[in-house]
C-alpha positions in Angstrom: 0.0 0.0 0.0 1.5 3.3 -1.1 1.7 6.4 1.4 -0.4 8.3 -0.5 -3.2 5.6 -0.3 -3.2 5.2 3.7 -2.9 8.6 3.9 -5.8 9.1 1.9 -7.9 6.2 3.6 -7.1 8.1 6.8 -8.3 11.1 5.8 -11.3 9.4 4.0 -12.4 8.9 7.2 -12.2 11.7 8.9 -9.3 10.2 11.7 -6.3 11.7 12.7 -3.1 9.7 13.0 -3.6 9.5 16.4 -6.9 8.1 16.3 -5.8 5.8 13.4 -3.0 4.5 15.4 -5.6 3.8 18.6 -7.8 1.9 16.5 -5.0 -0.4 14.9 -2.8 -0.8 18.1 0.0 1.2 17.1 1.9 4.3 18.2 1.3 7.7 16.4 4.8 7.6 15.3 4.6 4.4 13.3 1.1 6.1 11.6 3.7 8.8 10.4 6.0 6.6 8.7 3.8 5.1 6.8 2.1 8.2 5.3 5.6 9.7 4.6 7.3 6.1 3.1 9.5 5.3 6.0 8.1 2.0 6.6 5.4 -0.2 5.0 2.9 -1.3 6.8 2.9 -4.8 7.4 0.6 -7.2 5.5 -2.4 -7.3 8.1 -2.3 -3.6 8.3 -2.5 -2.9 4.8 -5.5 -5.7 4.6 -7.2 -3.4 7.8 -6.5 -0.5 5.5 -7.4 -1.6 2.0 -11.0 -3.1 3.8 -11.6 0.6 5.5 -11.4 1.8 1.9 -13.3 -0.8 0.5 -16.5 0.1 3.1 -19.0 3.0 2.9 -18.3 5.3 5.8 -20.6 4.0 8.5 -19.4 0.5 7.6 -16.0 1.5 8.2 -16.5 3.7 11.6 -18.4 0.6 12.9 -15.4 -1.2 12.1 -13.0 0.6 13.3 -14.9 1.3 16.8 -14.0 -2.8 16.6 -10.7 -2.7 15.9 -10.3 0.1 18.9 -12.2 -1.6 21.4 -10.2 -4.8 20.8 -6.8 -2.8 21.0 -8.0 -1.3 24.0 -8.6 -4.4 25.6 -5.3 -6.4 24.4 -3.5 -3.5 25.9 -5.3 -3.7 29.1 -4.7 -7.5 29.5 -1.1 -6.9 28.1 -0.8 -4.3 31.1 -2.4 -6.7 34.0 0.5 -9.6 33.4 3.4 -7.0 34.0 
C-alpha cells in the first residue's frame, strides 16, 4: 500500500493519525511513517487499510470502533501480566 493511499484512507475517514494509530494498536509515530514512506505497513495492516477503503463510511466507523475496542482491551490484559 503506497503512502499516499493510507494517507488518503485516513483522511477518507475523517481520523487523525492518532486516532488511526488507537484503532489499529499502534503508536502515532509508526502512523507517520507510513504516510511519509518510512516504513510499510505490514501485510495485516494494509489488509485493515485496504477493507476501510473498501466500506462505505458508517461501515468502516463501525469497524473501526471494533478494531479500537479490541486494542484497548489487548492492551489492558497486556498491562495486568506485568
Amino acid at each position: 500500500m503506497s503512502p499516499d493511499r493510507f494517507r488518503t484512507i485516513r483522511l477518507g475517514l475523517g481520523l487523525t493519525q492518532e486516532e488511526l494509530a488507537k484503532a489499529l494498536g499502534l503508536g502515532k509515530k509508526t502512523v507517520t511513517q507510513y504516510e511519509i514512506g518510512f516504513r510499510k505497513p505490514g501485510a495485516t495492516v494494509a489488509i485493515i487499510m485496504s477493507v476501510l477503503g473498501s466500506l462505505p463510511e458508517p461501515r468502516a466507523k463501525e469497524f473501526l470502533e471494533l478494531l479500537r475496542s479490541h486494542a484497548e482491551k489487548l492492551e489492558s490484559e497486556s498491562s495486568r501480566r506485568r
